[in-house]
PDB file with one MODEL, atoms N, CA, C and O in Angstrom:
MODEL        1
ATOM      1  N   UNK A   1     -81.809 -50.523  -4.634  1.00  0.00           N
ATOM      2  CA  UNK A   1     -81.697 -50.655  -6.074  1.00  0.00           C
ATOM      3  C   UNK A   1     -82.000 -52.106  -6.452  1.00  0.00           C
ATOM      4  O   UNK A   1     -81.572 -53.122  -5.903  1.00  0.00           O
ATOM      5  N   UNK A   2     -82.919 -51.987  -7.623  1.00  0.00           N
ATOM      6  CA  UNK A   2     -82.853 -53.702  -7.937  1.00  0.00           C
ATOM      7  C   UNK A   2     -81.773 -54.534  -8.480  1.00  0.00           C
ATOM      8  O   UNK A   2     -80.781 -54.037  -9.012  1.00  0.00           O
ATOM      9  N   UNK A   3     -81.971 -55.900  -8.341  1.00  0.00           N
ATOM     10  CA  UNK A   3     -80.441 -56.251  -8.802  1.00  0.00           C
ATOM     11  C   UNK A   3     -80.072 -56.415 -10.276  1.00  0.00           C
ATOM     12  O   UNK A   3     -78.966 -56.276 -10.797  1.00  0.00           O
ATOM     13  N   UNK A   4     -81.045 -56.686 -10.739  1.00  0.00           N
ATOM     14  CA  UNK A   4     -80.842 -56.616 -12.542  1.00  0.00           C
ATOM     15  C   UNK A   4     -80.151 -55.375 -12.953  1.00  0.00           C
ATOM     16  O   UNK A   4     -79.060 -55.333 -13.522  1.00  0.00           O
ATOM     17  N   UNK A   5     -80.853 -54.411 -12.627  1.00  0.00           N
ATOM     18  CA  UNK A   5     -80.111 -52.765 -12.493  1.00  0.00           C
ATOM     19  C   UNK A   5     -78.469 -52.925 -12.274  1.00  0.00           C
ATOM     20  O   UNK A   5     -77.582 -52.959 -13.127  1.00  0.00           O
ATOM     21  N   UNK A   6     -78.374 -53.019 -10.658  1.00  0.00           N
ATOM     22  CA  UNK A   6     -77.140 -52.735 -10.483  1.00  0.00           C
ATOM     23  C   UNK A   6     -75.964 -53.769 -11.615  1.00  0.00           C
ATOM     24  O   UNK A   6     -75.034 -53.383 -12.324  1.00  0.00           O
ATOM     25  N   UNK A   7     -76.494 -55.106 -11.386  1.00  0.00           N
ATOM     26  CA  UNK A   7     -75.449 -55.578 -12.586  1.00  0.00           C
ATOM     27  C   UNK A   7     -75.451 -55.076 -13.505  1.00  0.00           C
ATOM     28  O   UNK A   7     -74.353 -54.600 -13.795  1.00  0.00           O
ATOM     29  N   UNK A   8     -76.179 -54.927 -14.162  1.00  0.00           N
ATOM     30  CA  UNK A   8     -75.998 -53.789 -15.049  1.00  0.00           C
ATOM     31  C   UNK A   8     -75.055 -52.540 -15.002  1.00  0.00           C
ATOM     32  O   UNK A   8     -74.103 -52.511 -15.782  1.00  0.00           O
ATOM     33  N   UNK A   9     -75.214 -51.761 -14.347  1.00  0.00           N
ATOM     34  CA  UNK A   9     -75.011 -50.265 -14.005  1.00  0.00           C
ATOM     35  C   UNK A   9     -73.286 -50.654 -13.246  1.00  0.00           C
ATOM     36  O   UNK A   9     -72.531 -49.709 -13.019  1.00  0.00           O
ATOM     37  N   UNK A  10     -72.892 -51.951 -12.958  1.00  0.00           N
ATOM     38  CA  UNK A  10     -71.572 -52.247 -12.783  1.00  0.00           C
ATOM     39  C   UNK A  10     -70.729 -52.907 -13.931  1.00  0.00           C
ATOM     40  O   UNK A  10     -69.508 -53.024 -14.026  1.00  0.00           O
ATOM     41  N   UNK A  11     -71.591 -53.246 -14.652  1.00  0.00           N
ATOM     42  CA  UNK A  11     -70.928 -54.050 -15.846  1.00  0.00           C
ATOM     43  C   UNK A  11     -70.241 -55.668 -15.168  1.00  0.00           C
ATOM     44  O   UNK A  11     -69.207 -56.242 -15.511  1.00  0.00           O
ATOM     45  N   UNK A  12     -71.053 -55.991 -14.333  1.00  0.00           N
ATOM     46  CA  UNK A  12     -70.804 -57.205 -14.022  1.00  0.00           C
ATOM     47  C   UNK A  12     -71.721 -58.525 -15.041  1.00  0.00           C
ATOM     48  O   UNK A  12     -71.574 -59.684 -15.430  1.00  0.00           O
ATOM     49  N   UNK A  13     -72.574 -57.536 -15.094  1.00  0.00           N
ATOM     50  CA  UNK A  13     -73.477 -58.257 -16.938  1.00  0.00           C
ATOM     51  C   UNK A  13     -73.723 -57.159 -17.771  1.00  0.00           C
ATOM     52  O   UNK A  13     -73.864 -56.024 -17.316  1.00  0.00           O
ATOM     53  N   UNK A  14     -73.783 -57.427 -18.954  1.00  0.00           N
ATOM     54  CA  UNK A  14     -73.580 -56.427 -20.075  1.00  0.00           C
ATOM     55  C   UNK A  14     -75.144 -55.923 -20.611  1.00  0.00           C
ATOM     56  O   UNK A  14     -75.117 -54.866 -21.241  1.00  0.00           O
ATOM     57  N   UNK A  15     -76.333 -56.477 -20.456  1.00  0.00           N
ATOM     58  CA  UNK A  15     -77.323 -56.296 -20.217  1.00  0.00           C
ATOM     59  C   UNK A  15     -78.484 -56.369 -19.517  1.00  0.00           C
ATOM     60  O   UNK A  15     -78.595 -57.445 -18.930  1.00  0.00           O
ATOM     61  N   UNK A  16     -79.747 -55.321 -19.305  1.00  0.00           N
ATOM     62  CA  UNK A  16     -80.510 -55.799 -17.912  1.00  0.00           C
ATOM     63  C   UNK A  16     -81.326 -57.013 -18.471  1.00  0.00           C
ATOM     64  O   UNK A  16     -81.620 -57.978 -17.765  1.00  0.00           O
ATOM     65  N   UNK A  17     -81.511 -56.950 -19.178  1.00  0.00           N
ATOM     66  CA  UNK A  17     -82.340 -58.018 -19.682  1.00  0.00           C
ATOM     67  C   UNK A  17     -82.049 -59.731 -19.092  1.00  0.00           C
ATOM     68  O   UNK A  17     -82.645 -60.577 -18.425  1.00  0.00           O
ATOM     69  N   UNK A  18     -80.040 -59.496 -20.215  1.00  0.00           N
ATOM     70  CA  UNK A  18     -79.710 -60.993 -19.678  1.00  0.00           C
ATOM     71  C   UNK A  18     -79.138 -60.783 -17.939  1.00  0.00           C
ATOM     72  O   UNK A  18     -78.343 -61.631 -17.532  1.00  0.00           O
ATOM     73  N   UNK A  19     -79.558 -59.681 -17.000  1.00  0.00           N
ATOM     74  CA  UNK A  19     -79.406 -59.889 -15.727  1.00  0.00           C
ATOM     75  C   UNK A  19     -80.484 -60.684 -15.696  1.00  0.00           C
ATOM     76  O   UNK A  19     -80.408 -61.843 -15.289  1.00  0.00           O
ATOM     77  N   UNK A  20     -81.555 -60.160 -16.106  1.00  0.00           N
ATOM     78  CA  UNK A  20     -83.347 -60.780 -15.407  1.00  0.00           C
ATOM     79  C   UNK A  20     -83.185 -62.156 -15.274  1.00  0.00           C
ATOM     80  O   UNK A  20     -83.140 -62.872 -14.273  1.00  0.00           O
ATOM     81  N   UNK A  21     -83.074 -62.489 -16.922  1.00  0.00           N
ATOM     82  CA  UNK A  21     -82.804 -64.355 -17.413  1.00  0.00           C
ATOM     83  C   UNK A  21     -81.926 -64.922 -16.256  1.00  0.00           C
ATOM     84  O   UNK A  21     -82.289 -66.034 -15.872  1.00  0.00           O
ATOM     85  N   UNK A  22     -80.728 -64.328 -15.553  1.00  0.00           N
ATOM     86  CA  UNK A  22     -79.964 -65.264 -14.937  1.00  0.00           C
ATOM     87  C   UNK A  22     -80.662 -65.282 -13.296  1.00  0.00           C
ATOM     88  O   UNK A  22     -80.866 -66.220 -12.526  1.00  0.00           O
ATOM     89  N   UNK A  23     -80.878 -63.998 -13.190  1.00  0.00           N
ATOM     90  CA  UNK A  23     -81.884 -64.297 -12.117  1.00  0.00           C
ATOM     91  C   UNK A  23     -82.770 -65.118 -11.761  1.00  0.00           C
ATOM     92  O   UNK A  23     -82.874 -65.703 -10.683  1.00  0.00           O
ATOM     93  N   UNK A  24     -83.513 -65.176 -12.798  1.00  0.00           N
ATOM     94  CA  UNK A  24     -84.957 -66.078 -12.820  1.00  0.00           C
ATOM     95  C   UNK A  24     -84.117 -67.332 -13.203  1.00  0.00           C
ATOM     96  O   UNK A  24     -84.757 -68.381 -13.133  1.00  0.00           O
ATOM     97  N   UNK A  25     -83.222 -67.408 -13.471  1.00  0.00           N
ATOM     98  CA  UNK A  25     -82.962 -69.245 -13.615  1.00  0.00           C
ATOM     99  C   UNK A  25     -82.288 -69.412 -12.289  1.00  0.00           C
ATOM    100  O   UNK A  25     -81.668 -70.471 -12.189  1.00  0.00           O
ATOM    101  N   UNK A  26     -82.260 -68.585 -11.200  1.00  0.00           N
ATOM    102  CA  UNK A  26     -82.068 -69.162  -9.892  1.00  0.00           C
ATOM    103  C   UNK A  26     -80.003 -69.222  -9.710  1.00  0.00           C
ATOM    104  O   UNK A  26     -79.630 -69.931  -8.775  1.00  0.00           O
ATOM    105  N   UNK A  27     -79.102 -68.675 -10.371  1.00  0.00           N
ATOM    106  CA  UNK A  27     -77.990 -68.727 -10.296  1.00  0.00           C
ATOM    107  C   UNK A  27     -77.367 -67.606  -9.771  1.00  0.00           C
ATOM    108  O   UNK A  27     -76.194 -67.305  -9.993  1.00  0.00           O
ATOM    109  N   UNK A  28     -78.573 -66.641  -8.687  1.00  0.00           N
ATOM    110  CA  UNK A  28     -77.793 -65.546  -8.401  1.00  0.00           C
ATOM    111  C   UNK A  28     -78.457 -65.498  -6.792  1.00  0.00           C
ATOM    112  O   UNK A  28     -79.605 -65.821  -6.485  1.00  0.00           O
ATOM    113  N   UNK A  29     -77.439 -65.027  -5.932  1.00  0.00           N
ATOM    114  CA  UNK A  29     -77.768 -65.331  -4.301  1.00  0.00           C
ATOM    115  C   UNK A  29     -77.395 -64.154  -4.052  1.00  0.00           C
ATOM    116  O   UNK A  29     -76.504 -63.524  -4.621  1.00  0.00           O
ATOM    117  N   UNK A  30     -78.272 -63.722  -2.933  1.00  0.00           N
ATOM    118  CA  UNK A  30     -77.938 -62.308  -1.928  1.00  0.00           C
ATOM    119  C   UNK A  30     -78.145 -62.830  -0.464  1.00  0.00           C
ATOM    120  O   UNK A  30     -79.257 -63.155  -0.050  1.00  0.00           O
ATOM    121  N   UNK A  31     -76.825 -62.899   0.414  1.00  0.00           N
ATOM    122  CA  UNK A  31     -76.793 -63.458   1.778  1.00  0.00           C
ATOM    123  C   UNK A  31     -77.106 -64.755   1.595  1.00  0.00           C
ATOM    124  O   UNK A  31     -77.883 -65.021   2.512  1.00  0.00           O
ATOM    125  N   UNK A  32     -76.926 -65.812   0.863  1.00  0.00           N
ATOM    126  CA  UNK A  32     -77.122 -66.980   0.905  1.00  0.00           C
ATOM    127  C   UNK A  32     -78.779 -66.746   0.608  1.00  0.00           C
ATOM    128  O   UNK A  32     -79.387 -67.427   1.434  1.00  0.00           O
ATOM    129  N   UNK A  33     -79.418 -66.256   0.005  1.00  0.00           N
ATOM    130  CA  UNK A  33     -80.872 -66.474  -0.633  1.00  0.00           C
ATOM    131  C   UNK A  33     -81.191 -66.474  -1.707  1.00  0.00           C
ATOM    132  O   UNK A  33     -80.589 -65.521  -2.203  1.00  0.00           O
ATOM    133  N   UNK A  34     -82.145 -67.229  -2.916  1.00  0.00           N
ATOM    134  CA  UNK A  34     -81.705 -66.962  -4.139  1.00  0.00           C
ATOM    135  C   UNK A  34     -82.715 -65.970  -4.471  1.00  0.00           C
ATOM    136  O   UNK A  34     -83.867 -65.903  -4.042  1.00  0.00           O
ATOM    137  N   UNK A  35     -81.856 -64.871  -5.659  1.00  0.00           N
ATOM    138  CA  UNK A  35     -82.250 -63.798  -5.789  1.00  0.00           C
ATOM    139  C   UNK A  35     -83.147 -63.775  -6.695  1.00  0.00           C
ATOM    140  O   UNK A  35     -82.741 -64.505  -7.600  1.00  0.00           O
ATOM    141  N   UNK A  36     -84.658 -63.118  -7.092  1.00  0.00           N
ATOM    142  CA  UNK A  36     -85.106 -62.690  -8.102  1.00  0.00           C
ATOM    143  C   UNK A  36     -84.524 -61.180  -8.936  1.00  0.00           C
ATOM    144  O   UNK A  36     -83.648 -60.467  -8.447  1.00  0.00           O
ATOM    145  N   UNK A  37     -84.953 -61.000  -9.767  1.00  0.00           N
ATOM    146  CA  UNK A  37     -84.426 -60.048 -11.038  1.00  0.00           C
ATOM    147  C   UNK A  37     -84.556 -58.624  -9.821  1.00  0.00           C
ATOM    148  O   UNK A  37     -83.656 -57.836  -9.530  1.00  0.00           O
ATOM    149  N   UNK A  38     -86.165 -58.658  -9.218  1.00  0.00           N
ATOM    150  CA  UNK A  38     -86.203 -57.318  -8.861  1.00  0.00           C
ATOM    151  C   UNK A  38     -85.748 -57.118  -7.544  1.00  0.00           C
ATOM    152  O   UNK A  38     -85.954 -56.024  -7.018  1.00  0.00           O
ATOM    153  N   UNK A  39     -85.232 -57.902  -7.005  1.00  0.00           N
ATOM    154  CA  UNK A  39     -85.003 -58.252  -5.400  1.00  0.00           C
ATOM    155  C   UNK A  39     -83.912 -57.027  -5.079  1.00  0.00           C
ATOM    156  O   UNK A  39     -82.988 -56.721  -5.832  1.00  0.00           O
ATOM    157  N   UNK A  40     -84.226 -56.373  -3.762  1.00  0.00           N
ATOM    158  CA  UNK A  40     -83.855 -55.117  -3.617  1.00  0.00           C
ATOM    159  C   UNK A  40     -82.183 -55.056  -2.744  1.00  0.00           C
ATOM    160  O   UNK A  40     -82.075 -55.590  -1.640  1.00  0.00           O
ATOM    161  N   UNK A  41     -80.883 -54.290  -3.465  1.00  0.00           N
ATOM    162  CA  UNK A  41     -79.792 -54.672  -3.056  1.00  0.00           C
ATOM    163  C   UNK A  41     -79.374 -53.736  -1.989  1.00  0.00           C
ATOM    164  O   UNK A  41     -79.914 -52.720  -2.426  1.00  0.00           O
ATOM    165  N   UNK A  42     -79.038 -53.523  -1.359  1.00  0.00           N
ATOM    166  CA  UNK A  42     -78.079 -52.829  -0.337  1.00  0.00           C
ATOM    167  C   UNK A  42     -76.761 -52.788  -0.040  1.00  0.00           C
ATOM    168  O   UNK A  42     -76.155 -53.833  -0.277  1.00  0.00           O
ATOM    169  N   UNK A  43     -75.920 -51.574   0.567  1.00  0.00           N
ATOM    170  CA  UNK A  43     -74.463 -51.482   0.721  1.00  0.00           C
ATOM    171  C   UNK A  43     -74.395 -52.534   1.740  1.00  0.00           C
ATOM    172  O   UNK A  43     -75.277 -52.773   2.564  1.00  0.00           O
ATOM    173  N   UNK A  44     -73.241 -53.159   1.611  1.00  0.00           N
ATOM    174  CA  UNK A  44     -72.658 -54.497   1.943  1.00  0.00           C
ATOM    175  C   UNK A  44     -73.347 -55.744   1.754  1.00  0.00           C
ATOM    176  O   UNK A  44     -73.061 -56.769   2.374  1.00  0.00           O
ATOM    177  N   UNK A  45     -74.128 -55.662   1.015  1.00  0.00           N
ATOM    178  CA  UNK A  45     -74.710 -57.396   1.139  1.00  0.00           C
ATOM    179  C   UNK A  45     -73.809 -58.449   0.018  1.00  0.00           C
ATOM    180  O   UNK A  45     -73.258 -57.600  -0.682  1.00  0.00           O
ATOM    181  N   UNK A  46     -73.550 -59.242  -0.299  1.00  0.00           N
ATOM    182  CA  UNK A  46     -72.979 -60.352  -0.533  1.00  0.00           C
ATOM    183  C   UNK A  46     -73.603 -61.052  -1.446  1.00  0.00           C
ATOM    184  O   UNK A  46     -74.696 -61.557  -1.192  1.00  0.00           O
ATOM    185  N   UNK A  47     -72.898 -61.216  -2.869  1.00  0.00           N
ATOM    186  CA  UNK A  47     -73.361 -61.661  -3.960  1.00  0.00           C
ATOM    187  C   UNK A  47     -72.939 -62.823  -4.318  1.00  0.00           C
ATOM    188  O   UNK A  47     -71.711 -62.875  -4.379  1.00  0.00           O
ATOM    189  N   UNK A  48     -73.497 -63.809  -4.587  1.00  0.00           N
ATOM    190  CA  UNK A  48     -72.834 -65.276  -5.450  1.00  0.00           C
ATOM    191  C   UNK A  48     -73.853 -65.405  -6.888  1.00  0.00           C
ATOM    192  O   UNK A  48     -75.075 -65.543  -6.939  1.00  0.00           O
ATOM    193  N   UNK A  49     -72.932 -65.311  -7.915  1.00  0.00           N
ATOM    194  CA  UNK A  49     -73.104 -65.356  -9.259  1.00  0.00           C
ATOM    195  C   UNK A  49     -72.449 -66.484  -9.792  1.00  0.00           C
ATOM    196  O   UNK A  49     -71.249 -66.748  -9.723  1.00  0.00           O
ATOM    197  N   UNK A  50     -73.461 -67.197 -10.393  1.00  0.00           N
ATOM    198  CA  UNK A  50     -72.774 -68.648 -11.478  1.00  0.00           C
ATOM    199  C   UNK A  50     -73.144 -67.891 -12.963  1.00  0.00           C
ATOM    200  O   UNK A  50     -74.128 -67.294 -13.401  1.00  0.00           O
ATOM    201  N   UNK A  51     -71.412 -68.360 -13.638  1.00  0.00           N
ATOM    202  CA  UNK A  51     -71.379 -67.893 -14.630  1.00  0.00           C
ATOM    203  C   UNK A  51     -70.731 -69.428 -15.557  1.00  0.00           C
ATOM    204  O   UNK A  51     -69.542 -69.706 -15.712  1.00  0.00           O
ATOM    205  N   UNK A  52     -71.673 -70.057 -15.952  1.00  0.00           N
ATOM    206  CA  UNK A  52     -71.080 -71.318 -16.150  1.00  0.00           C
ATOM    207  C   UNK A  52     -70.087 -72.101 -15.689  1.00  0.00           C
ATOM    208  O   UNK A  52     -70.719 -73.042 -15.208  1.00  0.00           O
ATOM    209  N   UNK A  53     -69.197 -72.278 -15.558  1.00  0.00           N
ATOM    210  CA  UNK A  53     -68.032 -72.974 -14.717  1.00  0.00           C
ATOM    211  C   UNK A  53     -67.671 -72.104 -13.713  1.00  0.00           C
ATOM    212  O   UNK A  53     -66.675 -72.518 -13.119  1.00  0.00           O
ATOM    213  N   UNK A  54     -67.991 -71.316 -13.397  1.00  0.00           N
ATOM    214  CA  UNK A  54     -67.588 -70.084 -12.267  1.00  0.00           C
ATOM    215  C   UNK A  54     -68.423 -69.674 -11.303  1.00  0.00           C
ATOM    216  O   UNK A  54     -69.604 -69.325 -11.295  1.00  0.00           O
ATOM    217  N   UNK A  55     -67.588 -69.782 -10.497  1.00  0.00           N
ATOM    218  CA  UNK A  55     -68.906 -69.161  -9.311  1.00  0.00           C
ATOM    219  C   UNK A  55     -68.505 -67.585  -8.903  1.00  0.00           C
ATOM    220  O   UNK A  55     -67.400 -67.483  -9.436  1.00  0.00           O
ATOM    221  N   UNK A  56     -68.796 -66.225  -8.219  1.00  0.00           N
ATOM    222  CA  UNK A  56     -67.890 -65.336  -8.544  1.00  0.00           C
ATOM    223  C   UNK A  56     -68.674 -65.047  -7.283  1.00  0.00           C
ATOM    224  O   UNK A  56     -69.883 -65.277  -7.282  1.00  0.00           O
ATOM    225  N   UNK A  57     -67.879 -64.402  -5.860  1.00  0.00           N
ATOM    226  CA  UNK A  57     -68.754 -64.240  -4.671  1.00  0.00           C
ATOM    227  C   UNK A  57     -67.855 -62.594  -4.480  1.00  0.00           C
ATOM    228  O   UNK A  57     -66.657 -62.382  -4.293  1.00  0.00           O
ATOM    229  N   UNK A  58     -69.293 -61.409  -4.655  1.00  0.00           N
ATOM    230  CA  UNK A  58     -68.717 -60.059  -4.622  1.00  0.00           C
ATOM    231  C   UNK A  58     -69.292 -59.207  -3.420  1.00  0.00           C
ATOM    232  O   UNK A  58     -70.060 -59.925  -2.780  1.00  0.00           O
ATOM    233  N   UNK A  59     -69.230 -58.339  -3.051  1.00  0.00           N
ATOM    234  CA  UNK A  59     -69.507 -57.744  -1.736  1.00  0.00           C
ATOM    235  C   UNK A  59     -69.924 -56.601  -2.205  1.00  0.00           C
ATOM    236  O   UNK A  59     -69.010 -56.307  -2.976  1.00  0.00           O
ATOM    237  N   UNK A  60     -70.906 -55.523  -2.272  1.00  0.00           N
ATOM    238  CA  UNK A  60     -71.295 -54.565  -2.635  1.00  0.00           C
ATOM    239  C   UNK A  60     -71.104 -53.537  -1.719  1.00  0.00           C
ATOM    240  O   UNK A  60     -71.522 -53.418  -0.567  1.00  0.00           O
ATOM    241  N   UNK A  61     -70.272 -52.668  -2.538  1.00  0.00           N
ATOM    242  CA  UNK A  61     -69.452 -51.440  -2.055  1.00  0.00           C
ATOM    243  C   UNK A  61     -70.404 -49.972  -2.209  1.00  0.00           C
ATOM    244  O   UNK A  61     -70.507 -49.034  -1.418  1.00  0.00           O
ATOM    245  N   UNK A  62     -70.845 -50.122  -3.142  1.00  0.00           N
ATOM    246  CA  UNK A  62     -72.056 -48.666  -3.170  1.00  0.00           C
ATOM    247  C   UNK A  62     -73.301 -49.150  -4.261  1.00  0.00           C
ATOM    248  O   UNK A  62     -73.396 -50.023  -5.124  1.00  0.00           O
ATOM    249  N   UNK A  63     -73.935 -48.388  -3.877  1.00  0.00           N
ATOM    250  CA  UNK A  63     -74.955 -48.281  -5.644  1.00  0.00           C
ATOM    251  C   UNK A  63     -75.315 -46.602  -5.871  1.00  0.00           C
ATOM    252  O   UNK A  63     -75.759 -45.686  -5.179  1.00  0.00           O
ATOM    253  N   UNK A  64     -74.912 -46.767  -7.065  1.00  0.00           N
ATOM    254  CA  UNK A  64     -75.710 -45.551  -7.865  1.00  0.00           C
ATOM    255  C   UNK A  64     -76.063 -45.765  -9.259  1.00  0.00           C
ATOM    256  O   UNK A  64     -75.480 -46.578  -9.976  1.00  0.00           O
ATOM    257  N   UNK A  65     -77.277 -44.831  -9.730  1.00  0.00           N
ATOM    258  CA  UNK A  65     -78.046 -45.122 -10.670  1.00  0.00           C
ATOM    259  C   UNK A  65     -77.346 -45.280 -11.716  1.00  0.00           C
ATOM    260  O   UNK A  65     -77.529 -46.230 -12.478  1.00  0.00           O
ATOM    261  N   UNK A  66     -76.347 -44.272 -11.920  1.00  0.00           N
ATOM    262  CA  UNK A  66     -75.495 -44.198 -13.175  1.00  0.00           C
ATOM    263  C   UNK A  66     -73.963 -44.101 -12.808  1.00  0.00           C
ATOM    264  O   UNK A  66     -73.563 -43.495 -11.815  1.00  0.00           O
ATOM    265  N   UNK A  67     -72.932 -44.926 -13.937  1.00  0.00           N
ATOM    266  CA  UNK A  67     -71.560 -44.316 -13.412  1.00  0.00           C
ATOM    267  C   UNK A  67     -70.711 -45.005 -14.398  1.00  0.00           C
ATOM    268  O   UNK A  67     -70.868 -46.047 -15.035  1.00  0.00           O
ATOM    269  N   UNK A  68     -69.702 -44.072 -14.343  1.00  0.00           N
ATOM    270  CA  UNK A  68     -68.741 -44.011 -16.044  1.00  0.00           C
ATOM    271  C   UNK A  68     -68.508 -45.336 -15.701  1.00  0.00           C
ATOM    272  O   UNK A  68     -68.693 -45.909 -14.628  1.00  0.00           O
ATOM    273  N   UNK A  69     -67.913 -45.896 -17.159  1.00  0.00           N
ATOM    274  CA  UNK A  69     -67.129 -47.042 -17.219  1.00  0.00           C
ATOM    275  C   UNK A  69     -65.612 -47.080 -16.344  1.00  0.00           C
ATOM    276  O   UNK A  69     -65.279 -48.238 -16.091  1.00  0.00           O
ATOM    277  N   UNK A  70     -64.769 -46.163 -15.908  1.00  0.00           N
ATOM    278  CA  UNK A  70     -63.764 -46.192 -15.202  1.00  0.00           C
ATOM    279  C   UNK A  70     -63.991 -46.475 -14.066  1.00  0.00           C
ATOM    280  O   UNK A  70     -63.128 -47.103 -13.452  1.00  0.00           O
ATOM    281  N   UNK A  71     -65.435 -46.043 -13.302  1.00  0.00           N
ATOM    282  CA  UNK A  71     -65.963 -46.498 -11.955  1.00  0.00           C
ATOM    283  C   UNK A  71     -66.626 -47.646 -11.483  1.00  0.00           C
ATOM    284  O   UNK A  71     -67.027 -47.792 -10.328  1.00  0.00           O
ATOM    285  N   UNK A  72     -66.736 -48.489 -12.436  1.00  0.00           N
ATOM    286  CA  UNK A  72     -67.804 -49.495 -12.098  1.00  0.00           C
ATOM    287  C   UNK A  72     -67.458 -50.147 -11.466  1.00  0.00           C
ATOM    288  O   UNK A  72     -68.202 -50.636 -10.616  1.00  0.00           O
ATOM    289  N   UNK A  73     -65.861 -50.557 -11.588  1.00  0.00           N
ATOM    290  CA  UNK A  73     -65.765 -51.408 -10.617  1.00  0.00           C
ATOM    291  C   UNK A  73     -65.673 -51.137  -8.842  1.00  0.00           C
ATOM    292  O   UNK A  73     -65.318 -51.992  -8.030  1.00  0.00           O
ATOM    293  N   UNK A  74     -65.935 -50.252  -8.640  1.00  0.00           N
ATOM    294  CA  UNK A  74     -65.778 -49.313  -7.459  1.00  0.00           C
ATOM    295  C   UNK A  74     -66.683 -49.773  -6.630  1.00  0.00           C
ATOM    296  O   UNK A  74     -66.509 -49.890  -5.417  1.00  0.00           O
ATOM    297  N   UNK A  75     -68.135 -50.182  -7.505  1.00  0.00           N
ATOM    298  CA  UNK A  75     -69.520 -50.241  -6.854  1.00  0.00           C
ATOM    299  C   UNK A  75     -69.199 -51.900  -6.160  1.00  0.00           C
ATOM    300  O   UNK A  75     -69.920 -52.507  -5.368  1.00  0.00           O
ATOM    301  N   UNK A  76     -68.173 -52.251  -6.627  1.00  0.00           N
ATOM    302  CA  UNK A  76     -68.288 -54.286  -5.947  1.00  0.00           C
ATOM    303  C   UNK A  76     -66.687 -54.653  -5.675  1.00  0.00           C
ATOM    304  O   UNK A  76     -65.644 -54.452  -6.297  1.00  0.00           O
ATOM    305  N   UNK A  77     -66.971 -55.171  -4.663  1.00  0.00           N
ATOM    306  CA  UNK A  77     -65.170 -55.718  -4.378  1.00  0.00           C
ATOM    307  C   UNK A  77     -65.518 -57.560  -4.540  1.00  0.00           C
ATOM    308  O   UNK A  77     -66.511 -58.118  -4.072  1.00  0.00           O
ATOM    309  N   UNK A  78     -64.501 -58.169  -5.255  1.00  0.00           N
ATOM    310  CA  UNK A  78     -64.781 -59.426  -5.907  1.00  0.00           C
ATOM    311  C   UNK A  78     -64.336 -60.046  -4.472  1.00  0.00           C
ATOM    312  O   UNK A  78     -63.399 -59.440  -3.954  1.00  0.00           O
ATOM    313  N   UNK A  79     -64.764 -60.966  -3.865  1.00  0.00           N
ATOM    314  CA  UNK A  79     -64.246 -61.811  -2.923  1.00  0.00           C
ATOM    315  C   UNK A  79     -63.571 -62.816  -2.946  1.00  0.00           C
ATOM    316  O   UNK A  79     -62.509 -63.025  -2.360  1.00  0.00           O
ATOM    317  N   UNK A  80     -64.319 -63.674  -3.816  1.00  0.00           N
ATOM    318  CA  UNK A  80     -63.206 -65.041  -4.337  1.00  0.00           C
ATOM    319  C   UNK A  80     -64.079 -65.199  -5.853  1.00  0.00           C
ATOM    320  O   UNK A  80     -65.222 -64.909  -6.206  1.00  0.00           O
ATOM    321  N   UNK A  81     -63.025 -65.746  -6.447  1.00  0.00           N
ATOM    322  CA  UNK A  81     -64.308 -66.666  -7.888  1.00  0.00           C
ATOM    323  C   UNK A  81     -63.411 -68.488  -7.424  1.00  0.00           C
ATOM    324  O   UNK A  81     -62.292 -68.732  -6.973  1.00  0.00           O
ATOM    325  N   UNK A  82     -64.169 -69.080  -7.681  1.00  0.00           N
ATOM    326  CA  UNK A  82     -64.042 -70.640  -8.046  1.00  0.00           C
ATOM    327  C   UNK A  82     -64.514 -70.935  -9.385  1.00  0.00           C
ATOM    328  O   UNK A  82     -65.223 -70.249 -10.121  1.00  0.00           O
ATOM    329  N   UNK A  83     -63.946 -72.190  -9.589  1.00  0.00           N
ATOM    330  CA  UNK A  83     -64.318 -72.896 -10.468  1.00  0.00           C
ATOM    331  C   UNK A  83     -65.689 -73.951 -10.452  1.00  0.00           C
ATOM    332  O   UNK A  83     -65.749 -74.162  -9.241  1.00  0.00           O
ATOM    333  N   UNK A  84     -66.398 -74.445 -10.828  1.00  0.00           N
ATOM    334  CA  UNK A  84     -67.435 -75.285 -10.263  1.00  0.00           C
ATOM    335  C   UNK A  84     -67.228 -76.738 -11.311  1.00  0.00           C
ATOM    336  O   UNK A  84     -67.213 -76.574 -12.531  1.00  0.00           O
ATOM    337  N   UNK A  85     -67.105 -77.857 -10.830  1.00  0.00           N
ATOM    338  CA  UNK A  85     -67.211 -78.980 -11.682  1.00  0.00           C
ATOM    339  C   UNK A  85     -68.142 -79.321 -12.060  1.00  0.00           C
ATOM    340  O   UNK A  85     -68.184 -80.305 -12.799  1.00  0.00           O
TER     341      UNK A  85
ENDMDL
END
């Protein structure tokens, strides 16, 4: 699944669009690599997301195309968030 998608489709960003933008500005990593928008995700790989002062490092638990709002969080287990100075 691509990753703009899945943030999306987890509600870890609220649109695919502003997934793409954060992608392409280089603030999103898969296994320590930085990710493009379409870069392809897999069960267990390892996410680091900067969200302005935050860094948020999540572990990917499943993907599917679609899934209620009660499930989303199902698809990612949060690992740590920090703060970033």
């Amino acid at each position: 699944m691509r990753l703009d998608k899945f943030l999306k489709v987890s509600r870890l960003i609220k649109r695919r669009t502003l997934a793409k933008e954060v992608a392409d500005q280089g603030r999103i990593t898969i296994n320590g690599v930085t990710a493009k928008a379409s870069s392809t995700l897999s069960k267990g790989d390892e996410l680091v997301i900067r969200f302005g002062q935050k860094l948020v490092t999540i572990q990917v638990n499943e993907l599917k195309e679609t899934v209620r709002k009660e499930e989303a969080e199902t698809l990612y287990r949060v690992i740590k968030e920090e703060k970033v100075k």
